[in-house]
Steps between C-alpha positions, in 0.01 A plus 500: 500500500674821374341768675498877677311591756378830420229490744771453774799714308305812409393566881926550509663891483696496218330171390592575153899580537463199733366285197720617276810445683446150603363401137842634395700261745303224442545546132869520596509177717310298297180459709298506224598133327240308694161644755551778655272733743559879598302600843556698803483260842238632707715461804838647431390738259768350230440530130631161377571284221469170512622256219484108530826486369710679764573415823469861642259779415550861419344752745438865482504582931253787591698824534768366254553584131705192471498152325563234742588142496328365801489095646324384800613180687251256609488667833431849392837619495547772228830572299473835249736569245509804301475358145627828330803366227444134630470235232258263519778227534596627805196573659422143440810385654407727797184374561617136462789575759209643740305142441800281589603692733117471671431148333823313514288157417337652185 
C-alpha cells in the first residue's frame, strides 16, 4: 500500500516543506522500490516514512527542519541520525548495526 496521509500530514505547520523534503530523501534512499507510507505518529508528533524495504525509517521531529534516520529497538529505545549527505548504504549498515547490536540472535 503506497500511500500519504494527508488527512494526518496537512493538520502539520509547514506540512508542505515537510512533504517535500522527506519525498526528496526518500527518493534519494531508495524508499520508493517496494510499499511505502508517509504519516505523522499521533504520539510523537513525527512525520515519517516508512518503506518495507529498510530497516529504519526517516522522521521529520516536531520543531526540526531536518531529515532523520530514526530505529527503535524492541524495547522502545530510539537511535536518530541526521540523514543529511548519508547514503542509503550506510544508513542501512547503521540500522543493521543497531539490530545486532539489540538482537544478537537475529
Amino acid at each position: 500500500m503506497n500511500e500519504i496521509n494527508l488527512q494526518n500530514v496537512m493538520k502539520e505547520s509547514n506540512w508542505c516543506n515537510k512533504l517535500v523534503d522527506i519525498l526528496q530523501k526518500g527518493n534519494d534512499l531508495d524508499f520508493f522500490e517496494s510499499e511505502w507510507h508517509i504519516d505523522v505518529n499521533q504520539n510523537s508528533g513525527y512525520f515519517y516514512l516508512w518503506s518495507e524495504d529498510k530497516p529504519y525509517q526517516l522522521v521529520i521531529k516536531p520543531g526540526s527542519p531536518c531529515v532523520w534516520a530514526y530505529w527503535e529497538s524492541e524495547d522502545g529505545i530510539q537511535y536518530f541520525l541526521q540523514s543529511t549527505r548519508k547514503t542509503s548504504d550506510k544508513l542501512d549498515k547503521w540500522a543493521e548495526k543497531l539490530r545486532k547490536k539489540y538482537n544478537p540472535k537475529d
